[in-house]
C-alpha positions in Angstrom: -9.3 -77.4 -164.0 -11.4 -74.8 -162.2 -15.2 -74.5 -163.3 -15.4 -70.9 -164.4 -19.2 -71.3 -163.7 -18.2 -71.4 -160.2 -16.0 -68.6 -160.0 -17.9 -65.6 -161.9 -21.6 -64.3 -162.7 -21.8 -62.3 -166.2 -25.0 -60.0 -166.0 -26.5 -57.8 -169.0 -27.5 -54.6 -167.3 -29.7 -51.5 -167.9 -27.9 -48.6 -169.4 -28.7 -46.5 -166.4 -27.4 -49.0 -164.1 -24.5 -48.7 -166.1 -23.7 -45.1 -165.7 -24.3 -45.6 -162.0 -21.8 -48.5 -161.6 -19.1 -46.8 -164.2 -19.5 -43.8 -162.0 -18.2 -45.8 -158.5 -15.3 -47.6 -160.9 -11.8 -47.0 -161.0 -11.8 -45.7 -164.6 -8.0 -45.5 -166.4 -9.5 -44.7 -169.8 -12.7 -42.6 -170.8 -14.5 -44.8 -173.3 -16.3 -47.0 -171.5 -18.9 -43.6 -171.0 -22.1 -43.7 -172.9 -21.8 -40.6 -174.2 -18.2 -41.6 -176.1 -19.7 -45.0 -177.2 -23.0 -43.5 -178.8 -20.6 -41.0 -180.6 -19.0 -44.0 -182.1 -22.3 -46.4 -182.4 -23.7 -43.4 -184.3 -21.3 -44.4 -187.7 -21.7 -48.3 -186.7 -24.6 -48.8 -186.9 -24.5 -52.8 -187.1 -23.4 -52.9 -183.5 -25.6 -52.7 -180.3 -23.8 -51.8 -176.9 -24.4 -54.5 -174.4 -23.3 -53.1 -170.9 -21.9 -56.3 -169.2 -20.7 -56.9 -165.7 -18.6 -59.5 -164.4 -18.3 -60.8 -160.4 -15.4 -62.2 -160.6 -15.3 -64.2 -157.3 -14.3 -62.0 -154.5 -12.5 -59.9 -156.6 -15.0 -57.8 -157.6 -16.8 -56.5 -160.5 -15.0 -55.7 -164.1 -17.1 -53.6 -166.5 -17.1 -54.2 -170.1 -18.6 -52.2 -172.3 -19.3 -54.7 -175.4 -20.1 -53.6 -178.6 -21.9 -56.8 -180.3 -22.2 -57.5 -184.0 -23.8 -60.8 -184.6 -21.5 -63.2 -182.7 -18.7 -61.3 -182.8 -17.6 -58.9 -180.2 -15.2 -55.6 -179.4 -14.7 -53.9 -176.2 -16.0 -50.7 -176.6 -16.4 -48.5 -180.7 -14.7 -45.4 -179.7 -11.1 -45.4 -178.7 -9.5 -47.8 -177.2 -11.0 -50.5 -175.1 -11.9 -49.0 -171.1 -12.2 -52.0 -169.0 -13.3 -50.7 -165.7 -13.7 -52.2 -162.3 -15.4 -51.9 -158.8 -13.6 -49.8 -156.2 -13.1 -52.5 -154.2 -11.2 -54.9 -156.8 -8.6 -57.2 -154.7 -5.6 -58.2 -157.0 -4.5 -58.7 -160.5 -7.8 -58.9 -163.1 -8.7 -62.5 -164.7 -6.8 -62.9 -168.0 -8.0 -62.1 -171.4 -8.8 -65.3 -172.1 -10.5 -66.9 -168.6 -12.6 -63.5 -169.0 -13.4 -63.7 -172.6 -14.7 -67.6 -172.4 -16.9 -66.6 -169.5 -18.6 -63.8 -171.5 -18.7 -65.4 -174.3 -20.0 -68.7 -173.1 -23.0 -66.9 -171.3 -23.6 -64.2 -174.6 -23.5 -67.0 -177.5 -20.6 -64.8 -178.7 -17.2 -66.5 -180.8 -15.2 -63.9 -181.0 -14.0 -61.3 -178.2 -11.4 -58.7 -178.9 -10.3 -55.0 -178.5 -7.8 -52.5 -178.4 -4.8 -50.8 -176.0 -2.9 -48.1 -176.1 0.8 -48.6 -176.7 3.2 -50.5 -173.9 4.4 -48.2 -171.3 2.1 -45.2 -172.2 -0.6 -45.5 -170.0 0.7 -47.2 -166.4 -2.5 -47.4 -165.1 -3.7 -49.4 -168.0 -0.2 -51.3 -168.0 -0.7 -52.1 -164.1 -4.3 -53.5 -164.7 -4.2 -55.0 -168.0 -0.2 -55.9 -168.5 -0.4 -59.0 -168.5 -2.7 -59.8 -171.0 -1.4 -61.0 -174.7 -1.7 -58.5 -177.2 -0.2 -58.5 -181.1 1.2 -55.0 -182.0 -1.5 -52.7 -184.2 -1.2 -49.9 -186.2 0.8 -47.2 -185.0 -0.4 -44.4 -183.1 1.4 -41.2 -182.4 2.4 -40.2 -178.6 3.5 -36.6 -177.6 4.6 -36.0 -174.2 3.5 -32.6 -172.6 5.4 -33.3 -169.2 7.5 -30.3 -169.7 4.4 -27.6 -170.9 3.3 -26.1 -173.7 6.7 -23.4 -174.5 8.7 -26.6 -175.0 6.0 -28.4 -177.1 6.2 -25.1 -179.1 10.0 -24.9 -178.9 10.5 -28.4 -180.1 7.6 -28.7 -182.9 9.1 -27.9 -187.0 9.1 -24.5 -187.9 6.3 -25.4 -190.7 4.0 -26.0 -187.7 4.4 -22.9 -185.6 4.3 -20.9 -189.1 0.8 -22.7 -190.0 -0.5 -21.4 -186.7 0.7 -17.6 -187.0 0.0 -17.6 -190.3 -3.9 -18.3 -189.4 -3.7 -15.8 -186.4 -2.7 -13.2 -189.3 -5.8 -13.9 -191.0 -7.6 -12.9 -187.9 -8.8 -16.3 -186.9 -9.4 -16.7 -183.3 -9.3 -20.1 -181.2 -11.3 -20.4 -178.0 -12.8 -23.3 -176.0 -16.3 -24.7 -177.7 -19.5 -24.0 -176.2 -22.6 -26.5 -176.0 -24.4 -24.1 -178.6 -22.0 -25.2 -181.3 -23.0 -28.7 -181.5 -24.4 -28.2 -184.6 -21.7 -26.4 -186.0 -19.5 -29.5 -185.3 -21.8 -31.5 -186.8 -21.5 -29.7 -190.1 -17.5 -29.8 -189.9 -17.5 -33.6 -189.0 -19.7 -34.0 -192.2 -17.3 -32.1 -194.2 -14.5 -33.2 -193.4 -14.9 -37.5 -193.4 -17.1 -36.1 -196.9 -13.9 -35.3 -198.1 -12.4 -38.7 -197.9 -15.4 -40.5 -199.3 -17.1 -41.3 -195.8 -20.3 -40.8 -194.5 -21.1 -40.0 -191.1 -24.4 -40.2 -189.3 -23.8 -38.5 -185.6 -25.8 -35.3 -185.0 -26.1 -32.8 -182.6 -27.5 -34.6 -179.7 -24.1 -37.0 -180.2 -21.9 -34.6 -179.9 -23.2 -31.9 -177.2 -21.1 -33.3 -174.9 -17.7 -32.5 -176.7 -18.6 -29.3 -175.3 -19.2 -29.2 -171.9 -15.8 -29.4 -170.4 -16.6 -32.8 -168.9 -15.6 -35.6 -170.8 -13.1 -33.4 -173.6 -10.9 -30.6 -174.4 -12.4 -29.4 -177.6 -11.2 -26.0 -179.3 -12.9 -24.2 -182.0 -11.2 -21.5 -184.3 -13.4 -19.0 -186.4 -13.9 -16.3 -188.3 -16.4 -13.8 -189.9 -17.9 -16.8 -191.7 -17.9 -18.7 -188.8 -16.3 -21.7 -187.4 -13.5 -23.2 -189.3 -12.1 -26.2 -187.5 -12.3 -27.6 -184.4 -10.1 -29.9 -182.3 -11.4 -32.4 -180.1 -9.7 -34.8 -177.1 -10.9 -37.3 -174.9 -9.3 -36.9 -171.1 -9.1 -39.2 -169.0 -6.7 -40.8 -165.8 -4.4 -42.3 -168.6 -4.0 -38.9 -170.1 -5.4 -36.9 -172.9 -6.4 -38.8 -176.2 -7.4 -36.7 -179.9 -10.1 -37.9 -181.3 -11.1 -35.4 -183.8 -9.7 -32.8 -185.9 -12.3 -31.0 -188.2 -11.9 -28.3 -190.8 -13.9 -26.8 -193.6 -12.7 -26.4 -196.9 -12.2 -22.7 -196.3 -10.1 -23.3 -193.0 -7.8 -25.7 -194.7 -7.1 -22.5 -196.6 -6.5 -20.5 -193.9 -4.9 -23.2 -191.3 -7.4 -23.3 -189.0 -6.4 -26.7 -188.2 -2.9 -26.2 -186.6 -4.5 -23.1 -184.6 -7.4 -25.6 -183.5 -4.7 -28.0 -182.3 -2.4 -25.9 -181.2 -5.3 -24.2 -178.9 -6.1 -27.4 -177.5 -2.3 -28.5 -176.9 -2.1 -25.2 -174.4 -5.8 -26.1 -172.7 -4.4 -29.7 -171.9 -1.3 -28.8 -170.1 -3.1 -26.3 -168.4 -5.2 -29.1 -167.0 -2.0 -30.9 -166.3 -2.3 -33.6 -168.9 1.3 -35.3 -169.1 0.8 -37.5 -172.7 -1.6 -37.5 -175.4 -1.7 -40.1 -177.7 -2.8 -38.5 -181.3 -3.8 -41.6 -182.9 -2.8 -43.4 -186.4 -2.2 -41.0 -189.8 -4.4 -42.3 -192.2 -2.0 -41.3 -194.9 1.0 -39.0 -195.1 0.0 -35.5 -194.2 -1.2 -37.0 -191.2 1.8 -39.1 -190.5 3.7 -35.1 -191.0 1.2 -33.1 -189.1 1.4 -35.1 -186.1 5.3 -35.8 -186.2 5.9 -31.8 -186.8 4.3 -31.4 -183.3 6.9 -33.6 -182.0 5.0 -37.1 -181.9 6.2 -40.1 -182.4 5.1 -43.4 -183.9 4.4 -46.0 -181.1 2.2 -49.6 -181.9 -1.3 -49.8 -180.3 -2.0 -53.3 -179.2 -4.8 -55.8 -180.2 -6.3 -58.5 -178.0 -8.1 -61.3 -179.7 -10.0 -64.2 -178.3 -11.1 -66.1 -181.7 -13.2 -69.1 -181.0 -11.8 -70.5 -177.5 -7.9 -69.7 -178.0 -6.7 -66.1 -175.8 -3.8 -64.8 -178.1 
């Protein structure tokens, strides 16, 4: 049996080093960025990000991203998991299990585990992390833009498409948001988790970057009172990934929501974003918003390493 002492080096590093090194990676998924996982660290705040680097031999270097609560473990708190590696990676990456005893061992951690999108919809994730063992998760919802917004439109239910005239009619107008609203996403975040008993604690300075046209599509609709909903997605090489939909009690009224979404649909095929992955419903009118855009249900997978046994 091979030494794994012998065959990789696990270092903690600086967060700045971090950035640096993500920056020269070969980056499938977007959450491995600081900016994404202090969005998510903001509302947990029992877990400290621990920017970890492997050498894996000659291979090169994977990046993890841990987010570590006592001695337990999760790659990445926003998401899905981003498992990054050095440009100059040779060959297939360690499995989940070789890779979570060697961080583990040298961290004092039990527990390793984290999250993919579902099989076959993201190849670049399925060509560096196929082969690892994963147990199907909750669903998520997958809607393929391949063929450009008119057909999206074309195919959604007519309750959809009548939710987002019906809030053009009310004279609510969608454009792209602007770093200046910040805070005005702040205050819709607030209201709308508020409205399912949650509490969140992000502010402005973690959600500037939603944006800045960088790391997310994010579309804002308003009117005379101001903003009423907003629409956010992650992009990255794997696609296009919604993360957020906000509205205030008087845009639910007004269905400021569809016309948020809707809006953002258009600005991510535009950008020539093939899939987007709309994540799990919560409850029914989740399960019908997404599905009446033409989504459909698809199992996220989970990968767990619990106390020295990969499954």
């Amino acid at each position: 049996m091979t030494d794994l002492r012998e065959k990789h080096t696990v270092s903690v590093v600086a967060e700045s080093a971090w950035d640096a090194r993500l920056a020269e990676t070969r980056e499938e998924l977007p959450f491995a960025r600081r900016r994404w996982l202090r969005l998510g660290l903001a509302d947990a705040p029992d877990f400290r990000f621990v920017p970890t680097v492997v050498r894996w031999g000659r291979a090169g270097e994977v990046l993890l991203p841990l987010c570590v609560k006592g001695r337990r473990a999760q790659i990445g708190c926003f998401g899905y998991g981003s498992v990054a590696v050095s440009a100059d990676w040779r060959g297939e990456l360690p499995g989940f299990g070789e890779l979570a005893e060697a961080v583990c061992r040298e961290q004092g951690l039990t527990h390793l585990s984290t999250l993919l999108p579902p099989e076959g919809a993201c190849p670049g994730v399925e060509r560096q992390l196929g082969h690892w063992p994963t147990l199907p998760g909750r669903s998520t919802y997958l809607l393929d833009l391949t063929q450009g917004a008119d057909e999206v439109w074309k195919a959604a239910r007519g309750s959809s498409r009548t939710a987002v005239r019906r809030a053009r009619k009310q004279g609510l107008v969608a454009s792209a948001a602007v770093p200046e609203q910040a805070a005005e996403l702040v205050r819709l975040r607030h209201q709308t988790l508020e409205r399912n008993g949650v509490r969140s604690a992000a502010t402005a300075a973690d959600l500037d970057f939603l944006a800045d046209g960088d790391h997310a599509v994010t579309t804002v609709v308003a009117d005379g009172e101001g903003i009423q909903a907003a629409s956010v997605f992650a992009v990255g090489g794997a696609g296009a990934f919604h993360l957020l939909q906000l509205t205030s009690a008087r845009g639910r009224t007004l269905n400021a929501g569809h016309l948020a979404f809707w809006s953002a649909l258009t600005a991510l095929t535009d950008r020539g974003v093939g899939t987007v992955d709309l994540g799990a419903a919560a409850g029914g009118g989740q399960e019908r918003f997404k599905a009446g855009w033409g989504a459909y249900a698809a199992a996220a997978r989970v990968v767990e390493w619990p106390d020295g046994e990969a499954r």
